[in-house]
Phi, psi and omega in degrees: 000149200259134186287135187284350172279016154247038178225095191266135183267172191245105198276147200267174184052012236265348173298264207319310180305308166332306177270007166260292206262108156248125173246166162290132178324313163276074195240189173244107201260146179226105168288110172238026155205089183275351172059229157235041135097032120017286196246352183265351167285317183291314176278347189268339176259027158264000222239169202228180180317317185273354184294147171252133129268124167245126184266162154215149169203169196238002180250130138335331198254311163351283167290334151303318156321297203271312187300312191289303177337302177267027178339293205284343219284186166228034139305201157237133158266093196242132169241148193238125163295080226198146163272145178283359154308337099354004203271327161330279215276335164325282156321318181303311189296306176295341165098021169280116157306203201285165194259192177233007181160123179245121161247127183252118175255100139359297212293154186292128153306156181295319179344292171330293207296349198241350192272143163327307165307321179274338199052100139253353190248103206268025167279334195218098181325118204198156180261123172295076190292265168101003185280093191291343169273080198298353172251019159270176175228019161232150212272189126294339179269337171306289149359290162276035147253305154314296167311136164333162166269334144286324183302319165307288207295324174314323212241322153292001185264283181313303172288333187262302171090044183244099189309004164234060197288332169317278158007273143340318171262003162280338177268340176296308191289316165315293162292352148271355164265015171250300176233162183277170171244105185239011198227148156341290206288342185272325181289296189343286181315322152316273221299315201311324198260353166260340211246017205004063162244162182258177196290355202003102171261108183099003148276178188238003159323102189303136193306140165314332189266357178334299218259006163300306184305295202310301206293335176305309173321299175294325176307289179333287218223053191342086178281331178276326189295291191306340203282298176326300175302326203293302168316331190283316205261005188283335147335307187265008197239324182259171196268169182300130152091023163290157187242145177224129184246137159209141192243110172252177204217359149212209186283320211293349188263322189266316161291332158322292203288324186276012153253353176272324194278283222290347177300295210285328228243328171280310174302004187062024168271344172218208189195119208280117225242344185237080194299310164255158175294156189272088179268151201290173195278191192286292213317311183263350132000288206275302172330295171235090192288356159308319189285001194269014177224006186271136196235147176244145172205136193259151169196116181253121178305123187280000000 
């Protein structure tokens, strides 16, 4: 496994956000994908003596991580081992009403992206797991071994939004009936040979397994399923003139989240603060190229 302090994430948007969100010093902040305390660094140390950060993640090593970033803060910290689909009964169990800002960064840590453990990488040969969560239990490989070949192509259609997910999923199927597919580089080497396209490796093109890649990753560890709660309870979590910031990173997530504002916005709960989304500038592009497909939406509770 590649050790993560030798991967520093970078938090994205971390300008815009600073000059949209203001909290009172004693006010209460909710990271609710704290990674390794990034973005949570930047508001708890806007935050005085009387301040709360509550963090939540679901990777261990993460919040270790995040916990020594923030130490220092002079706030109170509390971090929590958790899916933000959770954020509810989180706060409940701590004895928190409402808050003064709840933030969701979507994006993978870079960490993630390189470990081993997780597979996430079709760059780099690794077993295809994709469970950013350890406590789920079923894999990717499970999945592309297991699922049917319409239910496959069903699912890269949707979660991928890549129009030759049949396709795809006939080189699949095919090809697991000789041997399973249990590693990154082999499904690559599939999605790469139904799309005859090569890996362009050392390009900056997006690779063919991309979007293979995204919908296993979202099925895997039912991201949208989480996002939709995490969006249901926020409305109900902030105080009046509170903020719910969320930064995604493709449409199936930036159309979630601008139909939830706009819904709670038609009912008067809220009040939209970014009418287009917030994209990071060329500067932190060329700086963090992760950052290039990240979109920010503001939502103020009336």
């Amino acid at each position: 496994m590649v050790e993560q302090t030798n991967v520093e994430h970078v938090p994205v948007l971390s300008e815009p956000l600073a000059e949209q969100i203001s909290c009172p010093q004693d006010g209460v902040v909710v990271d609710a994908t704290t990674g390794h305390g990034g973005h949570s660094f930047l508001f708890g140390s806007r935050l005085g003596p009387a301040g709360t950060l509550i963090g939540l993640d679901f990777d261990s090593r993460s919040l270790e991580r995040a916990r020594q970033r923030l130490a220092g803060l002079s706030c109170k910290v509390i971090l929590i081992k958790s899916n933000f689909s959770r954020i509810a009964e989180c706060l409940a169990e701590l004895g928190v009403g409402a808050v003064d800002f709840i933030l969701a960064d979507l994006g993978l840590c870079s960490a993630q992206l390189v470990d081993d453990e997780i597979g996430l990488s079709f760059r780099t040969d690794m077993p295809l797991d994709m469970r950013i969560d350890e406590s789920l239990e079923t894999t990717a490989a499970d999945i592309v071994n297991e699922l049917d070949e319409k239910s496959l192509a069903d699912l890269i259609f949707q979660y991928g939004q890549d129009r030759a997910s049949r396709r795809i999923a006939r080189y699949i199927v095919e090809r697991r009936q000789r041997d399973p597919i249990r590693t990154t580089g082999q499904l690559a080497a599939v999605v790469c040979s139904a799309l005859r396209a090569p890996s362009r490796k050392g390009r900056s093109r997006k690779h063919p397994a991309t979007r293979t890649f995204q919908a296993l990753r979202i099925a895997v560890n039912h991201e949208l399923e989480n996002l939709y709660e995490l969006l249901s309870s926020s409305p109900g979590l902030l105080k009046t003139d509170g903020c719910l910031a969320v930064i995604s990173y493709h449409s199936l997530e930036d159309g979630l989240v601008k139909r939830d504002f706009k819904r709670n916005a038609g009912e008067g709960l809220y009040r939209i603060r970014t009418k287009k989304p917030i994209v990071p500038s060329p500067e932190e592009i060329v700086a963090n190229n992760r950052a290039r497909s990240a979109k920010l939406r503001i939502a103020q509770r009336t």
